[in-house]
C-alpha positions as CSV (number, residue, x, y, z in Angstrom):
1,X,-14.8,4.4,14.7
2,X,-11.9,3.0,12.3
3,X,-10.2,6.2,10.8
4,X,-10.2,4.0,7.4
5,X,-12.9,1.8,6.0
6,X,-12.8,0.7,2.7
7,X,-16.3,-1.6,1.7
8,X,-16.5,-3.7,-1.3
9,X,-14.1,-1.8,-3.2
10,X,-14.6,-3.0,-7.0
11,X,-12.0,-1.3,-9.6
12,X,-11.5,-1.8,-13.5
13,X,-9.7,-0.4,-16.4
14,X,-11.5,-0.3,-20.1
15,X,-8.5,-1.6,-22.5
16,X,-8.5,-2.6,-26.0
17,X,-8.8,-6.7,-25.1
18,X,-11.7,-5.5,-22.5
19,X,-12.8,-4.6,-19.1
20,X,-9.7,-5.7,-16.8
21,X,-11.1,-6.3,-13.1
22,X,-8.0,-5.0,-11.4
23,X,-10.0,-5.4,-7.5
24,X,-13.0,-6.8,-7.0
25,X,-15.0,-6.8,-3.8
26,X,-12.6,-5.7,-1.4
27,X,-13.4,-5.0,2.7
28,X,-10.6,-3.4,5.4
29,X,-10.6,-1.2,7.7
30,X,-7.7,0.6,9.6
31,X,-7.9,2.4,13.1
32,X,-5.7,5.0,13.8
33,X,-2.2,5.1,14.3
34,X,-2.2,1.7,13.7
35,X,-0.6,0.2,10.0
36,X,-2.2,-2.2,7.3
37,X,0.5,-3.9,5.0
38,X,-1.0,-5.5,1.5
39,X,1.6,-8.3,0.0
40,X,1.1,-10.3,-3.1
41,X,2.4,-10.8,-6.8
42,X,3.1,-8.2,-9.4
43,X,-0.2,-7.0,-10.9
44,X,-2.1,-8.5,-7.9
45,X,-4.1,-4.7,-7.4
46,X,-2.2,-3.3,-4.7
47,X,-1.2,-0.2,-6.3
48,X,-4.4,0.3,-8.0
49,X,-6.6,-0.3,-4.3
50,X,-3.3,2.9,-3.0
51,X,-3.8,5.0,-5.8
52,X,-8.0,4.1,-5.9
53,X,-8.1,5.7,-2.2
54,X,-6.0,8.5,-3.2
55,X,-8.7,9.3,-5.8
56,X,-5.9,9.4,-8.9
57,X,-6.8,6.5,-10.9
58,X,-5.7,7.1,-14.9
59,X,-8.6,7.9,-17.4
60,X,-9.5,4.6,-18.0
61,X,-9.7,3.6,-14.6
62,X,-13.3,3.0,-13.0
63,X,-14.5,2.5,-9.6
64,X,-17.2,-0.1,-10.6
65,X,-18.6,0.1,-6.4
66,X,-17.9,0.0,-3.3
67,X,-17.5,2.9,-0.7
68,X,-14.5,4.6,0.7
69,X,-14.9,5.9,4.2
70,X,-12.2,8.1,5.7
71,X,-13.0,9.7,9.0
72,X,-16.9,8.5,8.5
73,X,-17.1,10.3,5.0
74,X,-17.1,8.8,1.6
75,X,-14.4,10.2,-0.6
76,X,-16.4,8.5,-3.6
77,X,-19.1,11.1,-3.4
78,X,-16.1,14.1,-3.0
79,X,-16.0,16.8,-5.4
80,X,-12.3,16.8,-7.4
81,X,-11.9,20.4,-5.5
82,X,-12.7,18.5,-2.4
83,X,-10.3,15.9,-2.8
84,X,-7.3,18.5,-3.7
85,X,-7.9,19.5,-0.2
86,X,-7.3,16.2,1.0
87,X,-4.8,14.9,-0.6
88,X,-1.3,15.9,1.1
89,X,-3.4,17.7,4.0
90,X,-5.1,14.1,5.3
91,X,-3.6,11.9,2.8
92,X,-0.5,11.5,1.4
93,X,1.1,8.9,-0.8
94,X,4.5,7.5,-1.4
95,X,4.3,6.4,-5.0
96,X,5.9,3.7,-6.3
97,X,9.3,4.4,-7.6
98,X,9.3,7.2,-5.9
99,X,13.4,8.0,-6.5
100,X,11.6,8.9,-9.9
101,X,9.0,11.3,-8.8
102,X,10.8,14.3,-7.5
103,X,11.3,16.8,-10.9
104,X,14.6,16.9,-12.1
105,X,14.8,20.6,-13.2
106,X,14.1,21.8,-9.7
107,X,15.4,21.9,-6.5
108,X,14.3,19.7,-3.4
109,X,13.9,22.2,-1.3
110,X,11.5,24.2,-3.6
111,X,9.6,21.3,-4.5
112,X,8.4,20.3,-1.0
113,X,7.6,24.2,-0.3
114,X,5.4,24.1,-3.2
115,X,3.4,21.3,-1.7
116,X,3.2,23.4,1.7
117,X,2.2,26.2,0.4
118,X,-0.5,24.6,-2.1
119,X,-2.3,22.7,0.9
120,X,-1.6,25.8,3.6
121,X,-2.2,29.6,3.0
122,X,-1.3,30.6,6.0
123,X,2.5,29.7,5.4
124,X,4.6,32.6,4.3
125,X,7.2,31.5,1.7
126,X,9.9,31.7,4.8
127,X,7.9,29.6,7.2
128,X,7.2,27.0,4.5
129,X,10.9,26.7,4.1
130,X,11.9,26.7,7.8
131,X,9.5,23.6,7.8
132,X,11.3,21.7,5.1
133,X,14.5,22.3,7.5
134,X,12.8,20.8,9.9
135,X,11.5,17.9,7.9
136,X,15.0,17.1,6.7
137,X,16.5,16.9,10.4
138,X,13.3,14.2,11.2
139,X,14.3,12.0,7.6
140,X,17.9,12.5,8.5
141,X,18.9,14.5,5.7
142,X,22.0,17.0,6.3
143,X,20.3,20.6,5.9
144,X,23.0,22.2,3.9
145,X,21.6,19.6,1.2
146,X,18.2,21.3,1.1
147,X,19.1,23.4,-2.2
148,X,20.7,20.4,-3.6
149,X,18.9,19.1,-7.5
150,X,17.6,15.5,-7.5
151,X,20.4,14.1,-9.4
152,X,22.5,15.0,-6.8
153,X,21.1,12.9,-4.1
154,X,21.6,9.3,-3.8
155,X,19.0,6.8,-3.9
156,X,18.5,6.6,0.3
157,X,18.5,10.7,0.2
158,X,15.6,10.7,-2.7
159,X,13.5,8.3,-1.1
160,X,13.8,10.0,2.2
161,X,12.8,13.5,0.5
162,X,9.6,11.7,-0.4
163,X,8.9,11.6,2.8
164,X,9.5,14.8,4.0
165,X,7.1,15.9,1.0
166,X,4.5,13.0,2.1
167,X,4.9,14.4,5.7
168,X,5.0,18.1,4.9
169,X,1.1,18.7,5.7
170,X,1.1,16.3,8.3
171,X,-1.5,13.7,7.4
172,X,-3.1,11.5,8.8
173,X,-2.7,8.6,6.5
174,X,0.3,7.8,4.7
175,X,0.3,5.4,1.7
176,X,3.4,3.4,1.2
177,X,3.5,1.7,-2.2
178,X,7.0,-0.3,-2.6
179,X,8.8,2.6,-0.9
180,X,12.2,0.6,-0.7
181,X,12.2,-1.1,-4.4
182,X,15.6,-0.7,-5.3
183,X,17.6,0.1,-2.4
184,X,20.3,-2.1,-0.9
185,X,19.0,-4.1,1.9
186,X,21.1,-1.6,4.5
187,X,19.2,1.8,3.1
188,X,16.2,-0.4,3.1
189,X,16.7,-0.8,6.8
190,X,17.2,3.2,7.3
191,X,13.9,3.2,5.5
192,X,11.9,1.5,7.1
193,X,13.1,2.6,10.9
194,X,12.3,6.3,9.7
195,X,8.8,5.5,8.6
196,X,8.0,3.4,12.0
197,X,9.6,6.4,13.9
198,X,7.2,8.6,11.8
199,X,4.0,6.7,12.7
200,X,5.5,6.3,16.4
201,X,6.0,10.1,16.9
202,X,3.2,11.5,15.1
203,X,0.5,8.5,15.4
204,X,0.0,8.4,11.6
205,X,-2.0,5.3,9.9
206,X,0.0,3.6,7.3
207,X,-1.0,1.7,4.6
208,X,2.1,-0.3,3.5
209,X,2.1,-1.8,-0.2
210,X,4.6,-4.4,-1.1
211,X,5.7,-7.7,-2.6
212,X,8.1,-8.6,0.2
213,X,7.2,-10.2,3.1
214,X,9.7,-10.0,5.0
215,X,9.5,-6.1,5.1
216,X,5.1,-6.3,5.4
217,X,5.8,-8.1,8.4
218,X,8.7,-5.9,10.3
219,X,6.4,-3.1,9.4
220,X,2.9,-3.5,9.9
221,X,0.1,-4.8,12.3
222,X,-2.5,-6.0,10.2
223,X,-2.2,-8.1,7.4
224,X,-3.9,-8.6,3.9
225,X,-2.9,-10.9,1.2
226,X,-3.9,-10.4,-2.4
227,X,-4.2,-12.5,-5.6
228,X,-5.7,-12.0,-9.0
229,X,-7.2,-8.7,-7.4
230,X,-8.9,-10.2,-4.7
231,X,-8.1,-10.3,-1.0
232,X,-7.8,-13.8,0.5
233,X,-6.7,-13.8,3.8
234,X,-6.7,-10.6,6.5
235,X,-5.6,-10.7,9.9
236,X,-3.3,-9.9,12.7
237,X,0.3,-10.3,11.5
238,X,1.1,-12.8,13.8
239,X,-1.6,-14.8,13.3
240,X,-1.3,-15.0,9.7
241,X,2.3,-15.7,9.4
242,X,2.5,-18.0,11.9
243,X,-0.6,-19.7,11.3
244,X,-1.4,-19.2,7.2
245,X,-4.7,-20.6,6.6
246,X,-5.7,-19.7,2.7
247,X,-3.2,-22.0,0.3
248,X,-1.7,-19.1,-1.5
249,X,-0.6,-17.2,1.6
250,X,0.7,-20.6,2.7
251,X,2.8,-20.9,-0.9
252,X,3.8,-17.0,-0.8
253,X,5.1,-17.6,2.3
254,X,7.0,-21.0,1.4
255,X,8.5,-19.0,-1.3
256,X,10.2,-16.7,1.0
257,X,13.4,-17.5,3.6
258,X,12.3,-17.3,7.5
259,X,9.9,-14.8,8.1
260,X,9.4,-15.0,11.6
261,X,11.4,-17.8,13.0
262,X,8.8,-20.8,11.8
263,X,10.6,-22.3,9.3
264,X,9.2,-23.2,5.7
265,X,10.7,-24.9,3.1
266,X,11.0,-22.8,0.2
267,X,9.7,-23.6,-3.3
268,X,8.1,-21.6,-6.0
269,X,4.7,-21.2,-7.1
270,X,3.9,-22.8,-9.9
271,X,2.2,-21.7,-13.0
272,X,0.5,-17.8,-13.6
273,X,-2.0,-16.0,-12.0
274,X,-5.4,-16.0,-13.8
275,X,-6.3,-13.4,-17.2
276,X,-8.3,-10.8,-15.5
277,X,-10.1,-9.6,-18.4
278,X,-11.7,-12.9,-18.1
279,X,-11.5,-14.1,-14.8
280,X,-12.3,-17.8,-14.0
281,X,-15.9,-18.2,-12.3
282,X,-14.2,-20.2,-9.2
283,X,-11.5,-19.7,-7.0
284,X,-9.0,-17.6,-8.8
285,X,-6.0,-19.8,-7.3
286,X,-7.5,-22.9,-8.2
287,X,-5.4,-24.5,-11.1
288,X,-2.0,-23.2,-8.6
289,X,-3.6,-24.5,-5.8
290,X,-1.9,-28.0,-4.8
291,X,-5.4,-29.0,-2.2
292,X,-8.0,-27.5,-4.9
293,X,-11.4,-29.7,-4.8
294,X,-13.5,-30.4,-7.8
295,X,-15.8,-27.5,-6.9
296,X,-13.3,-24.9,-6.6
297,X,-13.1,-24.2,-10.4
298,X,-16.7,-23.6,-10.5
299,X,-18.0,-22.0,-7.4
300,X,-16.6,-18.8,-5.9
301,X,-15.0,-19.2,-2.5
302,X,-16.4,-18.2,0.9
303,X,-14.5,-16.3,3.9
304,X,-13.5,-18.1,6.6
305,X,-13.5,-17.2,10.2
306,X,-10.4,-18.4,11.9
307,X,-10.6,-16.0,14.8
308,X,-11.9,-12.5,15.4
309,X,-9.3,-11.1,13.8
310,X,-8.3,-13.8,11.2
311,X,-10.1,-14.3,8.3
312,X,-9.5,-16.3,5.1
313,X,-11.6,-16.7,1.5
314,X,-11.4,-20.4,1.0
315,X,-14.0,-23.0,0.5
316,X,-11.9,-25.6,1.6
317,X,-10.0,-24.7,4.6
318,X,-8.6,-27.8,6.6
């Protein structure tokens, strides 16, 4: 049984203009230890799919269907008390700009003991903090920082107390949304080996959100690739990089230098992604999409088995 399984996952937000349709129809599943990396454009519905299965959308967020299954349960049908438990203990989330998310008026140290203690009454105060030592030797931050404010840390140093706090309860998910947006390609690098060491040591499933590809790839087995809130192609890693089959992943990937030694010649995507207030009644990609058919702004797409484990949602795959 897949640790994750997420089923025809539809998600909205009520605005002022209307009903956005931020995800619509969306299938994965994830086994365990193993790590699922979601890439597309800016306001594609990657974070709102992370923070969806986190159970923390905003007010005006809905969960129009779909089911949620994590360890064979629905979280969907979860009480709010039940989901407190979960969150942190099973799953824990690296939020996007995430440098921003520790509180600047308190110390590091205290702020990941809270967490312990909150998900774990059987820590004593002491024990909770002797834990957070140990958690800063395994994100390899110096322990004599531990008392240290926020604003005293560098970029690298916050994002790698995010982690400790995401890893304090040791979970057995970890969301990743954008964890290395605005770090320097080198702490990027340090990022991104302490999260695979992470999942390596304690056999964690990762869900990994990001707009680079470069970094989906070096991180992450399975593949999805999102536009207008919709996933269009799924698969192994190597098979979808290697061989792209839906037109956008084939432009997203031509937009981007080498990715894994095929080479592409790179050139932008032209034009915007679709208003999802009121979404087209085709293909979403159709009026980008350089091979669209006649059909294709009229009639929804259907997916596409490549392989087992490669699948794309295209009507007219060649």
């Amino acid at each position: 049984m897949a640790l994750l399984e997420v089923e025809n996952l539809s998600i909205g937000y009520h605005s002022q203009k209307g009903y956005l349709h931020a995800v619509e129809d969306i299938s994965f599943s994830l086994e365990a230890g193993k790590s699922f990396g979601f890439v597309g454009e800016s306001g594609c519905g990657k974070t709102t799919l992370g923070i969806a299965l986190m159970r923390l959308l905003p007010p005006n967020g809905v969960i129009g269907e779909g089911r949620i299954l994590f360890e064979g349960k629905d979280l969907l049908k979860k009480s709010d008390e039940e989901m407190r438990g979960i969150r942190w203990k099973k799953i824990a989330m690296i939020f996007q700009a995430a440098m921003n998310a520790l509180n600047p008026v308190h110390r590091v140290e205290d702020q990941i003991v809270e967490a312990i203690l909150a998900h774990d009454l059987m820590h004593s105060k002491e024990e909770a903090m002797k834990q957070v030592e140990d958690l800063f030797v395994l994100v390899g931050i110096p322990k004599d920082r531990m008392r240290d404010y926020p604003h005293q840390y560098s970029g690298g140093m916050k994002q790698r107390a995010i982690i400790a706090m995401a890893m304090a309860c040791r979970p057995t998910l970890m969301i990743a949304d954008e964890p290395t947006t605005a770090l320097d390609v080198i702490v990027q690098d340090q990022i991104l080996g302490e999260i695979k060491s992470l999942q390596e040591k304690y056999k964690i499933s990762i869900i990994f959100i990001s707009h680079d590809i470069s970094i989906v790839s070096d991180v992450c087995d399975n593949i999805g690739v999102m536009y207008a809130g919709q996933l269009v192609e799924y698969g192994d890693k190597v098979e979808v990089f290697s061989s792209p089959a839906h037109p956008y992943t084939k432009a997203l990937l031509s937009s981007y230098p080498t990715v894994t030694g095929e080479k592409y010649k790179l050139e932008p995507i032209a034009g915007e992604p679709p208003n999802l207030i009121n979404p087209p009644s085709g293909c979403r990609f159709c009026h980008r999409c350089p091979s669209a058919g006649v059909s294709c702004k009229t009639e929804s797409p259907v997916w596409f088995e490549l392989t087992p484990t490669h699948r794309a949602f295209c009507s007219y795959i060649r």
